[in-house]
C-alpha positions as CSV (number, residue, x, y, z in Angstrom):
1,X,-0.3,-25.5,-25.7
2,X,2.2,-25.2,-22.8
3,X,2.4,-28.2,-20.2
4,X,4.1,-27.2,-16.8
5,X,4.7,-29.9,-14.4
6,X,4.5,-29.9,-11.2
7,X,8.2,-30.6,-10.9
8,X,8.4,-27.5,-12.8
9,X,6.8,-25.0,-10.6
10,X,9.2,-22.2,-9.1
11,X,9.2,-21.3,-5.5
12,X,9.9,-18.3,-4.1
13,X,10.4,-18.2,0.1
14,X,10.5,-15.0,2.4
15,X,10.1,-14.3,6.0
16,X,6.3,-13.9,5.3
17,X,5.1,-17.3,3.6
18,X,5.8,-19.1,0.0
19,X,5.2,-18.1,-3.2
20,X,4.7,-20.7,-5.8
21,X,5.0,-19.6,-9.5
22,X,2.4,-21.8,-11.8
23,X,2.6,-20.2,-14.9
24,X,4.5,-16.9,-15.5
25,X,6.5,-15.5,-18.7
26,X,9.4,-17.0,-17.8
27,X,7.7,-19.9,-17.1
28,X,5.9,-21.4,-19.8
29,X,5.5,-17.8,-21.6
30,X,1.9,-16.7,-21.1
31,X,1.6,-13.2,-20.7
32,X,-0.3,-13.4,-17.4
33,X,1.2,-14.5,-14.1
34,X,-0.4,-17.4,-12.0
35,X,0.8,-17.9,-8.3
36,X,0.0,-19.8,-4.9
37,X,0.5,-17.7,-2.2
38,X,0.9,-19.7,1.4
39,X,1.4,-17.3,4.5
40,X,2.5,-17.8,7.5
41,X,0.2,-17.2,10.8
42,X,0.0,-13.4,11.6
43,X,2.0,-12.6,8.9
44,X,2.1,-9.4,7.3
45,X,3.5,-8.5,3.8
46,X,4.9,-4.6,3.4
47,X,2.3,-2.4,2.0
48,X,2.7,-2.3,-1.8
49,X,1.1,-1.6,-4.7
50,X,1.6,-3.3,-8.0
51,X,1.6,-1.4,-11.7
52,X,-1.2,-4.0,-12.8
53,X,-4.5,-5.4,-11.9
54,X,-4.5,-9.0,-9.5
55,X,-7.2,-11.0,-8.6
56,X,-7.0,-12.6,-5.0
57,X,-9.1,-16.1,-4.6
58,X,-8.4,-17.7,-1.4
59,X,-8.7,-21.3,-0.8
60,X,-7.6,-21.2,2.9
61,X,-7.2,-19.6,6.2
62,X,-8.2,-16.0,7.0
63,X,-6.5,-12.3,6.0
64,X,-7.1,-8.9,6.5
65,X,-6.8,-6.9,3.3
66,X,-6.1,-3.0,4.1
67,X,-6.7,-0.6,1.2
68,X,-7.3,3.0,0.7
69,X,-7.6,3.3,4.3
70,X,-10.4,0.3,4.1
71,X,-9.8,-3.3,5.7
72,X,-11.7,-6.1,4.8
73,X,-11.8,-10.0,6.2
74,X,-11.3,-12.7,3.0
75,X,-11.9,-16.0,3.9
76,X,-12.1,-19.4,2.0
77,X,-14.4,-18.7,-1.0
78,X,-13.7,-15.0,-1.3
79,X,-11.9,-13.3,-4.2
80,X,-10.2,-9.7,-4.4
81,X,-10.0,-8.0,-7.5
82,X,-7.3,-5.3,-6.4
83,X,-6.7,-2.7,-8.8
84,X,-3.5,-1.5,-10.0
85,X,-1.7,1.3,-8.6
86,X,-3.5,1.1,-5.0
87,X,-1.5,0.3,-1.6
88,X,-2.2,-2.4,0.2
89,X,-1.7,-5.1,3.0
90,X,-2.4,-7.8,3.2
91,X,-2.1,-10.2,6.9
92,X,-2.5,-13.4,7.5
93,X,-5.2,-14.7,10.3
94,X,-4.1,-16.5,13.3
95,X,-3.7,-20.1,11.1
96,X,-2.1,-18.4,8.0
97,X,-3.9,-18.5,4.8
98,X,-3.3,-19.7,1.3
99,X,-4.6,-17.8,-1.6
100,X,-4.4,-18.1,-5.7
101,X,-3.4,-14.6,-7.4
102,X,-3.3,-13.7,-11.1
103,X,-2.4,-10.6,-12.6
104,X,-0.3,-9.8,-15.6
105,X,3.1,-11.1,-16.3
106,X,5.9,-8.9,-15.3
107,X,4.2,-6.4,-13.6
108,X,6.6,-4.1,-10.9
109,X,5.4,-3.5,-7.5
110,X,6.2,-0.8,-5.6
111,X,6.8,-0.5,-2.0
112,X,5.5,2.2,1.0
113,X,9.1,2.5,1.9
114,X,10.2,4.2,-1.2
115,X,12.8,1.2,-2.7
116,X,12.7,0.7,-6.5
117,X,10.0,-1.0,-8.2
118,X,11.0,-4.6,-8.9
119,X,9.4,-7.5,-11.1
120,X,8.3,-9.7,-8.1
121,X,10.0,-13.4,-9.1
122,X,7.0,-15.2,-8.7
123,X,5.4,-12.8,-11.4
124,X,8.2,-12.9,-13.4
């Protein structure tokens, strides 16, 4: 068994909110990736798409999810099982919104824009 304290806990900032890495291979070595995701109001992240499956349960706030041309509301309560492979968006509501994500550990994600896929830290 693997304890990881709260002291422990990585965080990972960018202009769209903060990332908080619970449990990830480099963090406490499971092979699966567990993260608080806190955005800011009426932000939006790039549209991505990561090389695994994640599951989106959000505790907080409001976001539109756009996918394969589809958008969908998530509030408190709601969980998204995105699959792998398949661009998205995701954009916070007008009071941000905080979500907890899983998917596997290490998986790249790849970005719209065309840039290299990268291991996201907070998956890492």
């Amino acid at each position: 068994m693997t304890t990881i304290t709260d002291t422990q806990h990585r965080v990972t900032e960018t202009p769209n909110g903060v990332m908080t890495t619970l449990a990830s291979p480099t963090l406490g070595g499971s092979r699966a990736s567990l993260w608080l995701v806190e955005m800011h109001p009426g932000a939006g992240g790039p549209e991505h798409a990561f090389d695994g499956e994640l599951i989106w349960a959000v505790t907080r706030g409001a976001a539109e999810l756009t996918m394969a041309g589809t958008t969908t509301t998530l509030g408190p309560g709601d969980t998204a099982v995105l699959p792998a492979g398949v661009m998205r968006r995701l954009t916070a509501g007008p009071d941000g919104f905080t979500a907890v994500v899983t998917g596997p550990g290490g998986s790249t994600v790849s970005r719209s824009d065309g840039l290299p896929p990268v291991v996201p830290p907070w998956v890492a």
